[in-house]
Residue, then its C-alpha position, 0 to 999 in steps of 0.5 A: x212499213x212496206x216490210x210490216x205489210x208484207x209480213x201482214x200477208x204472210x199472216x194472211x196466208x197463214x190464216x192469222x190475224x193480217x198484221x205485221x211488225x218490224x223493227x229498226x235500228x239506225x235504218x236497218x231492219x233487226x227484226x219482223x215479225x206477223x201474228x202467230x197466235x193461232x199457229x203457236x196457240x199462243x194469244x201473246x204471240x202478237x206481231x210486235x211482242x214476236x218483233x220485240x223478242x227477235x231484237x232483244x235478241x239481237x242486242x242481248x240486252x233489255x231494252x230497244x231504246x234507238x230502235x222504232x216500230x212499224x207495225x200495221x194496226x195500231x197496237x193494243x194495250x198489251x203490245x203498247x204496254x211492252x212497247x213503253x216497258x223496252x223504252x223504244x224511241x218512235x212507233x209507225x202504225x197502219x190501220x187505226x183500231x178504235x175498239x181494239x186500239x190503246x195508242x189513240x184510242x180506248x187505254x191510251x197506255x202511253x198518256x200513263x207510262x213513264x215512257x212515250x215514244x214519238x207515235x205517226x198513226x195513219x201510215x200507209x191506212x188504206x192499205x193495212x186496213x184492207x188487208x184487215x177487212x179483207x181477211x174478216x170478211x173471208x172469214x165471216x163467209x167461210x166460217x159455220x154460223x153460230x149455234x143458237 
């Protein structure tokens, strides 16, 4: 998870959304990733999904089964719907996201998937989510206010 967060940073320094992802394979990382939707223009461009692209090349083959994911913010829907699609064995994830979140919270897309990964929500919290809080309120204070 220390990986995943600093792969968050880089996401910072970047001006993207702070998270970050990686993947392992028998203990080995085979891949990590950070937000990218801004850079690439890209909103698919979620740390995971670029995690995920990144082993599946590494394999050469359509699922991840034996491998596990530890990303900072509990995934959304649409990385937790890829996620149960490449069958991986165990998800780790930092910060909680009760309005964006789909693990524990609103879809709760694996309840619904035919597949379901062992899920350890809360690791290392404190520090993914404020890194998170960090950047949103840089953000909030750098940015023009609104047009009415």
């Amino acid at each position: 998870m220390r990986t995943a967060l600093s792969q968050a940073n880089q996401a910072f320094h970047c001006e993207e959304v702070p998270v970050g992802a990686v993947i392992t394979h028998q203990g080995q990382i085979i891949a990590q990733a950070h937000n990218l939707c801004h850079t690439l223009k890209d909103a698919t461009a979620h740390a995971e999904i670029l995690a995920i692209r990144l082993a599946l090349q590494h394999f050469g083959q359509p699922f991840l089964g034996n491998c596990d994911l530890y990303v900072t913010l509990e995934p959304c829907a649409h990385c937790a719907g890829a996620i149960a699609l490449m069958r991986m064995r165990c998800i780790y994830f930092g910060a909680y996201d009760p309005k964006g979140g789909a693990v524990d919270h609103g879809a709760r897309v694996f309840d619904h998937s035919l597949h379901k990964p062992q899920v350890i929500g809360g690791v290392l919290e404190t520090e993914s989510a404020a890194l998170l809080k960090q950047f949103f309120q840089t953000r909030r204070y750098t940015q023009d206010p609104p047009l009415l």
